[in-house]
N, CA, C and O atoms as a GROMACS GRO file, in nm:
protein
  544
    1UNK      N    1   4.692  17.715   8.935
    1UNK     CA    2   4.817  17.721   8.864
    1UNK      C    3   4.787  17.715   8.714
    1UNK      O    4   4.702  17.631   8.682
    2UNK      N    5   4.845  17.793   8.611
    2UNK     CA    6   4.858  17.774   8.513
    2UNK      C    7   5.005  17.768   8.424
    2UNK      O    8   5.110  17.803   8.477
    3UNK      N    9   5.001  17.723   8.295
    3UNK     CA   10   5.116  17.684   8.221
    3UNK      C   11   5.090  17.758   8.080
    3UNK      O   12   5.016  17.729   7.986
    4UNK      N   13   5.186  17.870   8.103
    4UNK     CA   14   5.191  17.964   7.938
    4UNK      C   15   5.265  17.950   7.841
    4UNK      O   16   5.370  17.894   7.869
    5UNK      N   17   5.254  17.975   7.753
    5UNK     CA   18   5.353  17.974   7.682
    5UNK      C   19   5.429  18.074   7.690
    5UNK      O   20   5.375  18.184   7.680
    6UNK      N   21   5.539  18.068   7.706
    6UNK     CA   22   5.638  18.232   7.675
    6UNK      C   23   5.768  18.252   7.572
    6UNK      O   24   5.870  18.185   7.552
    7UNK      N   25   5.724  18.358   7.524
    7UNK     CA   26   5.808  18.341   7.394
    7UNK      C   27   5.893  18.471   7.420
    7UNK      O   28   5.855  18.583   7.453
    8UNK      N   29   6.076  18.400   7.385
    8UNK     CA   30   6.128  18.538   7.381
    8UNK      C   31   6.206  18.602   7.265
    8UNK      O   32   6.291  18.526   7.217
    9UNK      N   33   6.198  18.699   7.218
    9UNK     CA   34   6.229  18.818   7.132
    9UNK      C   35   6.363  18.867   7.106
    9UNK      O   36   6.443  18.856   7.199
   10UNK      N   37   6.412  18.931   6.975
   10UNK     CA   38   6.538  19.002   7.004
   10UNK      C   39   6.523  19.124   6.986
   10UNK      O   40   6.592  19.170   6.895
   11UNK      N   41   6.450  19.203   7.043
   11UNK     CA   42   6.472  19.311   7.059
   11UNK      C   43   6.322  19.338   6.969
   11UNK      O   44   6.283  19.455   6.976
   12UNK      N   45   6.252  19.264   6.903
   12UNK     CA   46   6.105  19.258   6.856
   12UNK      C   47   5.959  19.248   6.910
   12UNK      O   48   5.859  19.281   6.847
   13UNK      N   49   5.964  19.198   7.038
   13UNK     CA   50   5.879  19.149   7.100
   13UNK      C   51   5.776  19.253   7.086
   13UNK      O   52   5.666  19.210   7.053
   14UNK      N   53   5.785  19.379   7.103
   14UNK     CA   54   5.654  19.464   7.118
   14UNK      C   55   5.556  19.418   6.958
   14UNK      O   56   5.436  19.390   6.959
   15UNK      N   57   5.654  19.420   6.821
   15UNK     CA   58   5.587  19.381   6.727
   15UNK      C   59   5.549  19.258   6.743
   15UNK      O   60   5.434  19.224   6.712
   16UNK      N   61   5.618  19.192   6.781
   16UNK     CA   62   5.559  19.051   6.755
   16UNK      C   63   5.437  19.043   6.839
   16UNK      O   64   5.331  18.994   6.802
   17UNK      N   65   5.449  19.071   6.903
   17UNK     CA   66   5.268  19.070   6.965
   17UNK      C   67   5.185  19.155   6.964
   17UNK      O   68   5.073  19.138   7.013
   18UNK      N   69   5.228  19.276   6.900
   18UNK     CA   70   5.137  19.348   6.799
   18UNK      C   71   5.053  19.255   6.724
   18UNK      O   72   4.944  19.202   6.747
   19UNK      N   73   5.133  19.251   6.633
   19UNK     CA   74   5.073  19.144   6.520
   19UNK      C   75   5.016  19.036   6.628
   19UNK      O   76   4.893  19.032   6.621
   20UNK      N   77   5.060  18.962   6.709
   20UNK     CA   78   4.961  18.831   6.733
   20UNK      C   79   4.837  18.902   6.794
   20UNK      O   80   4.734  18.886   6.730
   21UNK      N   81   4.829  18.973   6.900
   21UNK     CA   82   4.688  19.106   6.905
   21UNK      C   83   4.585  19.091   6.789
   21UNK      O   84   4.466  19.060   6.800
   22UNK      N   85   4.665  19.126   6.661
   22UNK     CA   86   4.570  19.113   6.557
   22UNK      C   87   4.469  19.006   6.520
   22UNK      O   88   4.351  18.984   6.491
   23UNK      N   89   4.588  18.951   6.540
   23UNK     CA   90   4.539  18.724   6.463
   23UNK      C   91   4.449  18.683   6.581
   23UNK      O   92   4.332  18.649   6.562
   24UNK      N   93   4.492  18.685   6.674
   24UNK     CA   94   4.413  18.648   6.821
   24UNK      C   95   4.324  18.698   6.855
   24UNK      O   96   4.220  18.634   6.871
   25UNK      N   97   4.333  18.881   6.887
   25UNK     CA   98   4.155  18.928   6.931
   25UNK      C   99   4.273  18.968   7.110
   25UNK      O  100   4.394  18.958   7.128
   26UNK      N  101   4.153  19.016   7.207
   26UNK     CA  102   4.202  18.988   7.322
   26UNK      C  103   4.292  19.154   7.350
   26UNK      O  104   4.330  19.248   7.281
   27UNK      N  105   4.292  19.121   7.463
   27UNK     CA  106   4.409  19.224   7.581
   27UNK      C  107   4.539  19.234   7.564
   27UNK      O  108   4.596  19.145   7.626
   28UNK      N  109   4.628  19.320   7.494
   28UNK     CA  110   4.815  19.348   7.473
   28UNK      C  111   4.793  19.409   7.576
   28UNK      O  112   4.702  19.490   7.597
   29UNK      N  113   4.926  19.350   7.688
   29UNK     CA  114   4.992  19.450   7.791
   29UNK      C  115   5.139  19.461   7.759
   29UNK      O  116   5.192  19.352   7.740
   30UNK      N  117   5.201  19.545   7.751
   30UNK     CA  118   5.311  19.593   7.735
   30UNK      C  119   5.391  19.670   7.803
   30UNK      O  120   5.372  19.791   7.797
   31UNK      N  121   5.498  19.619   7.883
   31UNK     CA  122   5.566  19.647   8.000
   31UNK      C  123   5.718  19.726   7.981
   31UNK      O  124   5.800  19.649   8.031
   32UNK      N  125   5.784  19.841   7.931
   32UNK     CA  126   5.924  19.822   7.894
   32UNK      C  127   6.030  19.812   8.015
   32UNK      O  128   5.989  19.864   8.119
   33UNK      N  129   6.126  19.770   8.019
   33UNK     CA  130   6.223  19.808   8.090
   33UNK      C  131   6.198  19.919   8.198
   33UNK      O  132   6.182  19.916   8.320
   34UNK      N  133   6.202  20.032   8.092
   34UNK     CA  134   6.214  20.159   8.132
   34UNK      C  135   6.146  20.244   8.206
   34UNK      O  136   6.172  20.360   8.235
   35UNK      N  137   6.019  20.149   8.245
   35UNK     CA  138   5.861  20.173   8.291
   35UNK      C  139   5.866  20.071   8.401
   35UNK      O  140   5.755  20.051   8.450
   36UNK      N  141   5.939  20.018   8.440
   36UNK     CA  142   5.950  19.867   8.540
   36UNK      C  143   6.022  19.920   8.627
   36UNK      O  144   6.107  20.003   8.595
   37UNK      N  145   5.999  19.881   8.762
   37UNK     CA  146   6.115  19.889   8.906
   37UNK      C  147   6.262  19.809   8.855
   37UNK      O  148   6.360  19.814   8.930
   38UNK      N  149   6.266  19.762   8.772
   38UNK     CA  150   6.389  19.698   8.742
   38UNK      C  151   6.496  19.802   8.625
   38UNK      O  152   6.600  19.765   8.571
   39UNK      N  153   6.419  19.954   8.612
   39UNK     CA  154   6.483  20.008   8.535
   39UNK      C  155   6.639  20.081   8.578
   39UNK      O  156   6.725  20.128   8.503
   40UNK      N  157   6.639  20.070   8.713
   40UNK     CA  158   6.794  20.121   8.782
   40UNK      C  159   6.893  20.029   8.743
   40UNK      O  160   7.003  20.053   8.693
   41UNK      N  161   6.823  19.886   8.781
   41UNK     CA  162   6.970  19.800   8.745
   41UNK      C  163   6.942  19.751   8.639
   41UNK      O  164   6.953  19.628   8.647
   42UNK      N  165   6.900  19.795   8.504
   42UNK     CA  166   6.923  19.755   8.390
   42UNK      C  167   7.030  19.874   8.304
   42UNK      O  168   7.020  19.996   8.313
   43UNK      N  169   7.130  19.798   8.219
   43UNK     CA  170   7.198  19.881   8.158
   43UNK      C  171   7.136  19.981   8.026
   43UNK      O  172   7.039  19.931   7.968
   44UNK      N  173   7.163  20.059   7.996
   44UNK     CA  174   7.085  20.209   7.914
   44UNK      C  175   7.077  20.118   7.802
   44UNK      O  176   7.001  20.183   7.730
   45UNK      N  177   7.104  20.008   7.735
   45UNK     CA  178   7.090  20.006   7.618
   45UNK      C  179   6.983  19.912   7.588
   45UNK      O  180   6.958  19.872   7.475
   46UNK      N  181   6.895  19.864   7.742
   46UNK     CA  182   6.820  19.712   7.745
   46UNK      C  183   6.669  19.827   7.790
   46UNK      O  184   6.562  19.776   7.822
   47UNK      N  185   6.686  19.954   7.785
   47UNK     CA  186   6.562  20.012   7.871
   47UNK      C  187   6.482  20.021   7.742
   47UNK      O  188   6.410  20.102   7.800
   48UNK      N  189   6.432  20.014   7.630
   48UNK     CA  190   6.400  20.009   7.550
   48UNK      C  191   6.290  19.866   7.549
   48UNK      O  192   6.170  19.859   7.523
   49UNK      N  193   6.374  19.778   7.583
   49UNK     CA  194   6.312  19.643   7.560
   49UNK      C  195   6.187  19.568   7.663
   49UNK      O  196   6.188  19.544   7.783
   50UNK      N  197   6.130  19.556   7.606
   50UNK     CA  198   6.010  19.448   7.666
   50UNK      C  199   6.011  19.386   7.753
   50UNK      O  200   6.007  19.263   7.741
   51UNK      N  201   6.018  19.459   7.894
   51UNK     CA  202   6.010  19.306   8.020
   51UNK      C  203   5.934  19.223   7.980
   51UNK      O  204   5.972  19.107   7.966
   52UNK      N  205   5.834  19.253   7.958
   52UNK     CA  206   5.668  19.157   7.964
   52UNK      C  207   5.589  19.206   7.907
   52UNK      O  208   5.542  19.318   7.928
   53UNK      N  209   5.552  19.114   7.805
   53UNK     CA  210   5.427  19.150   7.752
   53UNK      C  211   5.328  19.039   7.771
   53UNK      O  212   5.375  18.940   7.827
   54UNK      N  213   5.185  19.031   7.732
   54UNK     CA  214   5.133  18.928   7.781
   54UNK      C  215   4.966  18.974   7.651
   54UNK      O  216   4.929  19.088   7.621
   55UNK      N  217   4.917  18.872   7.617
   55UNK     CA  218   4.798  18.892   7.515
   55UNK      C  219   4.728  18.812   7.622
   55UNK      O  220   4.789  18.735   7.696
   56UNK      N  221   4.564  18.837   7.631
   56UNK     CA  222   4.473  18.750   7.708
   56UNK      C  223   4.363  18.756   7.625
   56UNK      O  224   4.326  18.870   7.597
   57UNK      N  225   4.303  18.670   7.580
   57UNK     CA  226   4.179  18.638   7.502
   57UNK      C  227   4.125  18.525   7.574
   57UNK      O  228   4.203  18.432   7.594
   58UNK      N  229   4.021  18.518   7.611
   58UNK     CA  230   3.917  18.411   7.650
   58UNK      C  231   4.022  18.342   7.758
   58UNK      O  232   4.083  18.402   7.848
   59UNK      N  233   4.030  18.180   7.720
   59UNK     CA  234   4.123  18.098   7.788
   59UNK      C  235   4.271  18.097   7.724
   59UNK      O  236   4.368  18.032   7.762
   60UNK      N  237   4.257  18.196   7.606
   60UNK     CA  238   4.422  18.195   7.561
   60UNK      C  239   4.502  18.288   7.642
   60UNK      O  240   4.442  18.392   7.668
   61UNK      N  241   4.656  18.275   7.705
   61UNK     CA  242   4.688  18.372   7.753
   61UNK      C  243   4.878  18.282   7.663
   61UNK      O  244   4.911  18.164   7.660
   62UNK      N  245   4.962  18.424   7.602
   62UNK     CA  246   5.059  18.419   7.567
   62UNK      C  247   5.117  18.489   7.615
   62UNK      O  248   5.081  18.602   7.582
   63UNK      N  249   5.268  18.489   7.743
   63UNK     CA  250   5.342  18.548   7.751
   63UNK      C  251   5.459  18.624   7.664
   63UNK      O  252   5.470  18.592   7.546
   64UNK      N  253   5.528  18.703   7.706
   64UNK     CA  254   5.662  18.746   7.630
   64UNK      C  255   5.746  18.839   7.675
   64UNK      O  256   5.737  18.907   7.778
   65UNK      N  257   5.842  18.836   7.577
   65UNK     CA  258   5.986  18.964   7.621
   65UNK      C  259   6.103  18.963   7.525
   65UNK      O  260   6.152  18.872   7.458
   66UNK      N  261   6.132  19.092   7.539
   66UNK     CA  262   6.314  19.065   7.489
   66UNK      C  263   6.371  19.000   7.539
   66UNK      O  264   6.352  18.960   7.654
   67UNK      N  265   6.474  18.966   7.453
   67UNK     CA  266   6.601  18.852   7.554
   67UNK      C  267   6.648  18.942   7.603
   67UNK      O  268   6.670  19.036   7.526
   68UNK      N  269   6.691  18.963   7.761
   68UNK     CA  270   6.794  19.064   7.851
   68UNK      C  271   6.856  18.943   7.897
   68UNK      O  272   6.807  18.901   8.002
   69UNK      N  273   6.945  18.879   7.852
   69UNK     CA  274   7.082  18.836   7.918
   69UNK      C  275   7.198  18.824   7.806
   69UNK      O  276   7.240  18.746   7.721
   70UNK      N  277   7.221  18.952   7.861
   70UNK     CA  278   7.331  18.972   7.732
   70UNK      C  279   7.445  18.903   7.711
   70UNK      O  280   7.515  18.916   7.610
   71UNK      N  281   7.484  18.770   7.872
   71UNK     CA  282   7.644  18.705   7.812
   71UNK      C  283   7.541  18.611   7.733
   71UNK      O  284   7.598  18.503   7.744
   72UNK      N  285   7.456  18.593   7.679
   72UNK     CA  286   7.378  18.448   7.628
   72UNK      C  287   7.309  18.526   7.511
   72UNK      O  288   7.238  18.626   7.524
   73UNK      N  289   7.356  18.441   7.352
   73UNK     CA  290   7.250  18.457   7.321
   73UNK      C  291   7.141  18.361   7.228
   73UNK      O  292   7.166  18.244   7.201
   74UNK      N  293   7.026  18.428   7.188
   74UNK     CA  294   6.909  18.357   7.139
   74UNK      C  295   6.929  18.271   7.049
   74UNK      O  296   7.020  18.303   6.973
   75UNK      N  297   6.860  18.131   7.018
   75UNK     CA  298   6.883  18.065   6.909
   75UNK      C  299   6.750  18.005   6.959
   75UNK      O  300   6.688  18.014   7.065
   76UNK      N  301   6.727  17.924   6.810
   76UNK     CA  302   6.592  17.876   6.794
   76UNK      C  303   6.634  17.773   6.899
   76UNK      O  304   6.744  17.726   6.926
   77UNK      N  305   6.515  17.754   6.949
   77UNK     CA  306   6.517  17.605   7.040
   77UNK      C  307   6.555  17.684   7.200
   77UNK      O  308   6.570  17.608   7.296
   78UNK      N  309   6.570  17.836   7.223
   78UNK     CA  310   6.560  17.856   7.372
   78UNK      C  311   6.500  17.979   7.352
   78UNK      O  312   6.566  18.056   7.421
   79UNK      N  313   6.422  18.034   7.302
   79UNK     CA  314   6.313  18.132   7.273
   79UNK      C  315   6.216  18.108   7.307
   79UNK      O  316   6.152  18.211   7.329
   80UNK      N  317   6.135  17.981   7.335
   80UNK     CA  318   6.012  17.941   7.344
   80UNK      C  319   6.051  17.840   7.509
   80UNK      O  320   6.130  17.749   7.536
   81UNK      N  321   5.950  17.914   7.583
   81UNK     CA  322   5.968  17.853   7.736
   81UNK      C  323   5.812  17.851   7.794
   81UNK      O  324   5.712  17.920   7.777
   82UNK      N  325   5.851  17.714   7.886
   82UNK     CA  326   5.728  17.661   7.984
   82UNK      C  327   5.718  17.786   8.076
   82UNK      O  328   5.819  17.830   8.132
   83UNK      N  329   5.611  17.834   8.090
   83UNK     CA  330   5.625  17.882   8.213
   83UNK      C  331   5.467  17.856   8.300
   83UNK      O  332   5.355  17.833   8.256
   84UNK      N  333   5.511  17.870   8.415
   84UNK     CA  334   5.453  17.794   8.538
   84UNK      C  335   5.409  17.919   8.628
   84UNK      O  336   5.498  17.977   8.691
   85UNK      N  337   5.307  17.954   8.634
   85UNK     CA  338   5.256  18.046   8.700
   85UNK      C  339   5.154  18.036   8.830
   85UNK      O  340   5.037  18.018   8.797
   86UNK      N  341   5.176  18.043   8.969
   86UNK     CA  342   5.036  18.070   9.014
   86UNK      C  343   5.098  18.139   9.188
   86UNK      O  344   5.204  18.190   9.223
   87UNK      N  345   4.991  18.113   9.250
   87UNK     CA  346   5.011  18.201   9.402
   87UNK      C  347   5.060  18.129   9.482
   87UNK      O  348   5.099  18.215   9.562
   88UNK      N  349   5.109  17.976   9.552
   88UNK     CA  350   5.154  17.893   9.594
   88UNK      C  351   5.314  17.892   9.567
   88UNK      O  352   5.350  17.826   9.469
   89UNK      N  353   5.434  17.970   9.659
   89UNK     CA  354   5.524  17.923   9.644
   89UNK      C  355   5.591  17.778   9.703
   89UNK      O  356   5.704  17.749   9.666
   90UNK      N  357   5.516  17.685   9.799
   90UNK     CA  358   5.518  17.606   9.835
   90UNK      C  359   5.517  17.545   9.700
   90UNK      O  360   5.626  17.546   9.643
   91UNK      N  361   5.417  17.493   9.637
   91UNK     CA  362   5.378  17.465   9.494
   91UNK      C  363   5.470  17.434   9.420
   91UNK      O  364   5.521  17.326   9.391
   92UNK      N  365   5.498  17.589   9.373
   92UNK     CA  366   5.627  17.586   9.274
   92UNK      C  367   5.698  17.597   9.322
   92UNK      O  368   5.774  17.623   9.229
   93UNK      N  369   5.795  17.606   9.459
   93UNK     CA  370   5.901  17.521   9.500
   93UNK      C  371   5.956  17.368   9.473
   93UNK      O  372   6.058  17.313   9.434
   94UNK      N  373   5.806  17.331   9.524
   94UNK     CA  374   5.824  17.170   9.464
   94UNK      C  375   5.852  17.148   9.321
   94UNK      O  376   5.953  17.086   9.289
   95UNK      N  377   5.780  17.188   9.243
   95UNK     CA  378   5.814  17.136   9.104
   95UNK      C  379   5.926  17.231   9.050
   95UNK      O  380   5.993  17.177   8.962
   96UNK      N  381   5.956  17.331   9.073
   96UNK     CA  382   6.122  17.329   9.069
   96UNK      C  383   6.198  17.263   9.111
   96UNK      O  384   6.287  17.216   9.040
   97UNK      N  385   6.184  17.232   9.275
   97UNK     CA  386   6.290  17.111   9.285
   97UNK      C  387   6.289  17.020   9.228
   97UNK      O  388   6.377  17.000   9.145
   98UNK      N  389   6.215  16.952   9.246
   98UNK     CA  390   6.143  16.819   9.152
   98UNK      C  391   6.240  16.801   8.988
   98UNK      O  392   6.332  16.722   8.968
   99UNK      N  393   6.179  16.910   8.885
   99UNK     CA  394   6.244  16.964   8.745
   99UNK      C  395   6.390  16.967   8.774
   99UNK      O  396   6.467  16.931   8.685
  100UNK      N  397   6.448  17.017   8.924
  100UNK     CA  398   6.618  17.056   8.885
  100UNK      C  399   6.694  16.956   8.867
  100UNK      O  400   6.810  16.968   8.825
  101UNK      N  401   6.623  16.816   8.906
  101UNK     CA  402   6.707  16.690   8.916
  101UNK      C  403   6.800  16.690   8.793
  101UNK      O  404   6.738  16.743   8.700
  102UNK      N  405   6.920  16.654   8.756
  102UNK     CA  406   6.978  16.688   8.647
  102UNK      C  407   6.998  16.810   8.525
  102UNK      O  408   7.034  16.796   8.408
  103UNK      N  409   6.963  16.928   8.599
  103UNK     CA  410   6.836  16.976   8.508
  103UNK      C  411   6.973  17.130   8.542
  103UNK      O  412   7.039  17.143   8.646
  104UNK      N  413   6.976  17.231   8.406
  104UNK     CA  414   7.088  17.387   8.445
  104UNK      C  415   6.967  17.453   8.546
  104UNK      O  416   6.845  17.442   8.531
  105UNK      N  417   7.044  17.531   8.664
  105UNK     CA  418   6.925  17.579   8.727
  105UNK      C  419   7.025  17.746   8.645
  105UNK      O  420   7.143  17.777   8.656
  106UNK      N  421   6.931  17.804   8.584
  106UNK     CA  422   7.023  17.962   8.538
  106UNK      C  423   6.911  18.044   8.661
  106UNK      O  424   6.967  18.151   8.686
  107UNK      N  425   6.849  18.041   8.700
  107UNK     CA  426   6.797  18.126   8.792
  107UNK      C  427   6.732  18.051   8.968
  107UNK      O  428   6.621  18.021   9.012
  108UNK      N  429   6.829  18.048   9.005
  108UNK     CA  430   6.719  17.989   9.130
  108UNK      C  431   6.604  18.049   9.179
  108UNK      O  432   6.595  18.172   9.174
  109UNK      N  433   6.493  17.966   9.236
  109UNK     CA  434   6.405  18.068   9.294
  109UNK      C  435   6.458  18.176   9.402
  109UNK      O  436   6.528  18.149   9.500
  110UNK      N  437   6.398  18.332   9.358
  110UNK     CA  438   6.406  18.392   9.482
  110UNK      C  439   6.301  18.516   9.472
  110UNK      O  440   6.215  18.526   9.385
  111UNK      N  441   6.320  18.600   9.565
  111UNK     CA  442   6.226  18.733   9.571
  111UNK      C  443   6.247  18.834   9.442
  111UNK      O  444   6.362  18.863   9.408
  112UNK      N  445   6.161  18.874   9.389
  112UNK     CA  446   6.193  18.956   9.289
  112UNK      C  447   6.081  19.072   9.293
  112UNK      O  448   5.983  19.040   9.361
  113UNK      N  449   6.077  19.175   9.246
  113UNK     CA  450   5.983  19.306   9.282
  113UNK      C  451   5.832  19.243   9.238
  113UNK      O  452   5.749  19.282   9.320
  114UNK      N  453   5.770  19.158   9.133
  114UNK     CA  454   5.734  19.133   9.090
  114UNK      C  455   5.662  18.923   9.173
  114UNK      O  456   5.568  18.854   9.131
  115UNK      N  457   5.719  18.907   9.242
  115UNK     CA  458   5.699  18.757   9.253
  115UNK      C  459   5.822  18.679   9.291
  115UNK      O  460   5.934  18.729   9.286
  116UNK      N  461   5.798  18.552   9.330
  116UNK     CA  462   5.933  18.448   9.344
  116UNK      C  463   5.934  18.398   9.190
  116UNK      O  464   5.843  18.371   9.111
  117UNK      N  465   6.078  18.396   9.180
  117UNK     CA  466   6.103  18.372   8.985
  117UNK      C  467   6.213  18.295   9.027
  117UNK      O  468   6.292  18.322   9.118
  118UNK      N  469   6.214  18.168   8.931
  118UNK     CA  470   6.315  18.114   8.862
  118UNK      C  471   6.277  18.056   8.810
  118UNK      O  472   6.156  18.031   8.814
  119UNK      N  473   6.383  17.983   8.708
  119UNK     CA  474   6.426  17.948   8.607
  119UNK      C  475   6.517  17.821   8.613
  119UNK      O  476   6.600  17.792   8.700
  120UNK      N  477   6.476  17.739   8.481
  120UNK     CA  478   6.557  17.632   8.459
  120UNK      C  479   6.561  17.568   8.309
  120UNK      O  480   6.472  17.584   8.226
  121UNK      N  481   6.687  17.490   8.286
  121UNK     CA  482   6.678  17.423   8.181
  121UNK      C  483   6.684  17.245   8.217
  121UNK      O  484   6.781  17.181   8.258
  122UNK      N  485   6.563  17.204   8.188
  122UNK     CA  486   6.556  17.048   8.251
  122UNK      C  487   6.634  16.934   8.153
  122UNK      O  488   6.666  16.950   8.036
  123UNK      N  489   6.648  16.862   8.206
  123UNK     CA  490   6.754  16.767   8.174
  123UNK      C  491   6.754  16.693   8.071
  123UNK      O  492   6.838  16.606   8.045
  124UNK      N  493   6.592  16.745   7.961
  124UNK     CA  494   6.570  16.692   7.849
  124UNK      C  495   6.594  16.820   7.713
  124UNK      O  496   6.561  16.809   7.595
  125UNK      N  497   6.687  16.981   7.805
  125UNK     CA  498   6.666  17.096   7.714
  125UNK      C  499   6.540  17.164   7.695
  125UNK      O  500   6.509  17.230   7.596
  126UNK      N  501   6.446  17.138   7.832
  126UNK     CA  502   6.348  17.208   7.820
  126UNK      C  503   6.346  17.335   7.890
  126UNK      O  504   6.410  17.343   7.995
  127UNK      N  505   6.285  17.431   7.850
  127UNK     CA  506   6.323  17.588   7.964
  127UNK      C  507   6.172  17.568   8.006
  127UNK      O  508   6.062  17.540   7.958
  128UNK      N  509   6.236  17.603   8.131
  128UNK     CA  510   6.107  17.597   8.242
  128UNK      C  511   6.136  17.720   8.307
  128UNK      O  512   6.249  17.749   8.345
  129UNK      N  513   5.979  17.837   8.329
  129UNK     CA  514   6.024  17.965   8.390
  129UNK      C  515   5.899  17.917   8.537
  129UNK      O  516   5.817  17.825   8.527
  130UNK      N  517   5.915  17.997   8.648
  130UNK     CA  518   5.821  17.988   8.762
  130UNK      C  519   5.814  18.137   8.807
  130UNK      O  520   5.905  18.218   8.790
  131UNK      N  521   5.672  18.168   8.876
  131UNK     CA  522   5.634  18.266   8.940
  131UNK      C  523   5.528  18.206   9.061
  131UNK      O  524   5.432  18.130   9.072
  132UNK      N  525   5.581  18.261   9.111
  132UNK     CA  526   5.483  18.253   9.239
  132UNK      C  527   5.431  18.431   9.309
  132UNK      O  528   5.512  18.522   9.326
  133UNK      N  529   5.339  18.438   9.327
  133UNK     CA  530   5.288  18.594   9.369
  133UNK      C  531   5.243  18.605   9.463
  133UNK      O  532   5.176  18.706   9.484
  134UNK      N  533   5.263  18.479   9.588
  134UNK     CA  534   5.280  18.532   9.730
  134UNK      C  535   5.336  18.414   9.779
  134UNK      O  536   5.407  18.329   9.724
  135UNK      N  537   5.277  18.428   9.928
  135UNK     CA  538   5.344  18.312  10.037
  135UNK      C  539   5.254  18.180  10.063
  135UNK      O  540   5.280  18.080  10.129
  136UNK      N  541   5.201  18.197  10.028
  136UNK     CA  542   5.042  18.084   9.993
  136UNK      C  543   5.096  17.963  10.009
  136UNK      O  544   5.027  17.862   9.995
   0.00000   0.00000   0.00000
């Protein structure tokens, strides 16, 4: 299991990790919308934007993306999220449940083209994201 950082964007993200590419060294992957299985049910004006991007250098690895939830939006202090990554959804089942105690669940875990994903805001205002990438 690992714990990334993930940072999200308004509509910048491809630059912004352009530039960190630079400062850092390492691997840019760059994912849009529009290039993703998620491009049917996204609306025409979000296909542009950054599902995922991700820099990998050595032991550094930085996630990212545009913000796509358009009734919500960005402010400092929910741009920058835990996220919780590994192959064990048993795993991160638990520490989602565990985290939801008091805690906004905006995404429950479920199947997604990509992995089991959810999401939370824990009960201290922390954003916590999860992936799990099989049944492990």
């Amino acid at each position: 299991m690992k714990l990334i950082p993930y940072l999200l964007f308004d509509g910048s993200c491809a630059e912004a990790m352009t530039f960190y590419r630079s400062v850092l060294g390492g691997k840019l992957s760059i994912l849009k919308v529009k290039d993703s299985p998620a491009k049917d049910r996204m609306p025409a004006f979000q296909q542009e934007k950054v599902l995922n991007a991700r820099i990998e250098s050595g032991a550094l690895t930085i996630s990212a993306s545009d913000w796509l939830m358009p009734g919500q939006t960005p402010q400092r202090g929910n741009t920058v999220c835990l996220f919780l990554t590994g192959e064990s959804i048993s795993e991160q089942k638990e520490f989602f449940d565990k985290l939801s105690e008091g805690a906004d669940v905006t995404n429950p875990l479920s199947d997604q083209f990509y992995g089991v994903y959810g999401a939370l805001n824990d009960r201290f205002g922390v954003r916590w994201m999860f992936l799990a990438n099989n049944a492990a």
